[in-house]
Each structure stands twice: as structure tokens, then as C-alpha cells.
C-alpha positions as CSV (number, residue, x, y, z in Angstrom):
1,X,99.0,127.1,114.9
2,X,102.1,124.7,113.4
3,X,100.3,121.8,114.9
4,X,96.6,123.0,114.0
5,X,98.1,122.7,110.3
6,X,99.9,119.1,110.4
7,X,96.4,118.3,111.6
8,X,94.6,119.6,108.6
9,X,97.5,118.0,106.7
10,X,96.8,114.7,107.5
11,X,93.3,114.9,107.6
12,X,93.4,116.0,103.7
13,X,95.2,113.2,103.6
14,X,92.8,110.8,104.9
15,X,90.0,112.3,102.9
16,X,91.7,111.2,100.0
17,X,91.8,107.7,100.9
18,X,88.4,107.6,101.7
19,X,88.1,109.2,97.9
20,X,89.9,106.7,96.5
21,X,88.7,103.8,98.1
22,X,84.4,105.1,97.5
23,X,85.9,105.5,94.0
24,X,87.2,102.1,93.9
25,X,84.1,100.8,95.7
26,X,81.6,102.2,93.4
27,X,83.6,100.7,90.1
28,X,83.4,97.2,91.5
29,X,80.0,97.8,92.2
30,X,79.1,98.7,89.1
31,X,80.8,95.7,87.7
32,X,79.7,93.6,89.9
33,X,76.0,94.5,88.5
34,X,77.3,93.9,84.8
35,X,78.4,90.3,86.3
36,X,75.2,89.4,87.6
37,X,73.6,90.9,84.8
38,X,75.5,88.4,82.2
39,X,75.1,85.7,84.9
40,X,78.9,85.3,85.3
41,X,78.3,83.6,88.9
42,X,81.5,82.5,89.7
43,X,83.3,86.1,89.1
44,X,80.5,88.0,90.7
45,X,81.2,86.0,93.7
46,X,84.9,86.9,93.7
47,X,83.9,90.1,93.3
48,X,81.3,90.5,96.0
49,X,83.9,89.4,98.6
50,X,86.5,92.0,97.5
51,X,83.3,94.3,97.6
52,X,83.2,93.3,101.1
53,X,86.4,94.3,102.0
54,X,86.9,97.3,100.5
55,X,83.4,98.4,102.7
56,X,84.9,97.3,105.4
57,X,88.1,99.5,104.6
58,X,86.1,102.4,104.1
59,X,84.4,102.3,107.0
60,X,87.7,102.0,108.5
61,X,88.7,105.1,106.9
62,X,85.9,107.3,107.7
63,X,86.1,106.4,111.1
64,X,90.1,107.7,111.3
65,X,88.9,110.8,109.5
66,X,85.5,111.2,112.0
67,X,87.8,110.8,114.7
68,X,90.8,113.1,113.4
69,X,88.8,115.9,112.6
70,X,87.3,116.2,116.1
71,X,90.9,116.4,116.9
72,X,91.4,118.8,114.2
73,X,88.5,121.1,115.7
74,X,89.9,120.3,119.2
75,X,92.8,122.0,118.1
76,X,91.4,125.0,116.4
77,X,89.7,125.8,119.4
78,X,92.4,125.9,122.0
């Protein structure tokens, strides 16, 4: 059961990553509208690239938590 809980553990803390980073994802977003909205090309292309990355982080993350809690249900069961 120890190790069934250092799973959970470190799954929590993967979740919040992902939380953090959609957080951080969604608030560059929604800049990145206001830019193209006030036609502020050169920053909404900074921008867009950084949006870029950070989906490419979360998808990142979500995998590591998909894949960790199969593990963590793995565990559970045995």
C-alpha cells in the first residue's frame, strides 16, 4: 500500500503541472486574441510560437500523467 501511495503522490503532482501549464496556456491565448485584435503583428507572432510550445508541453504532461495513472491503477489492483 506504501508504494500504491507515492504513486498517487506523484501523480497529484503531475496533475498540477498539467494545471498550471492549461492555466498558463489559456492566458496567452487569450492575449494572443487581444494582440490580433489591436493588430499588434509582430508580438502576436512571438506569442503564437510560445503558444506552441507550451501545447507541446502539455501534451507532454498529460501523456506522463495518462501513462502514470495506468500505473497507479496497476498498482491498486495487485
Amino acid at each position: 500500500m506504501n508504494l500504491f501511495k507515492q504513486k498517487v503522490n506523484d501523480q497529484i503532482q503531475i496533475a498540477e503541472q498539467l494545471l498550471l501549464l492549461q492555466d498558463e496556456f489559456d492566458q496567452k491565448k487569450r492575449m494572443l486574441n487581444m494582440l490580433h485584435t489591436l493588430e499588434i503583428n509582430e508580438s502576436a507572432a512571438y506569442l503564437s510560437e510560445h503558444l506552441s510550445e507550451l501545447n507541446l508541453q502539455l501534451k507532454e504532461a498529460q501523456k506522463k500523467f495518462d501513462e502514470k495513472m495506468n500505473d497507479v491503477l496497476q498498482t491498486h489492483r495487485s
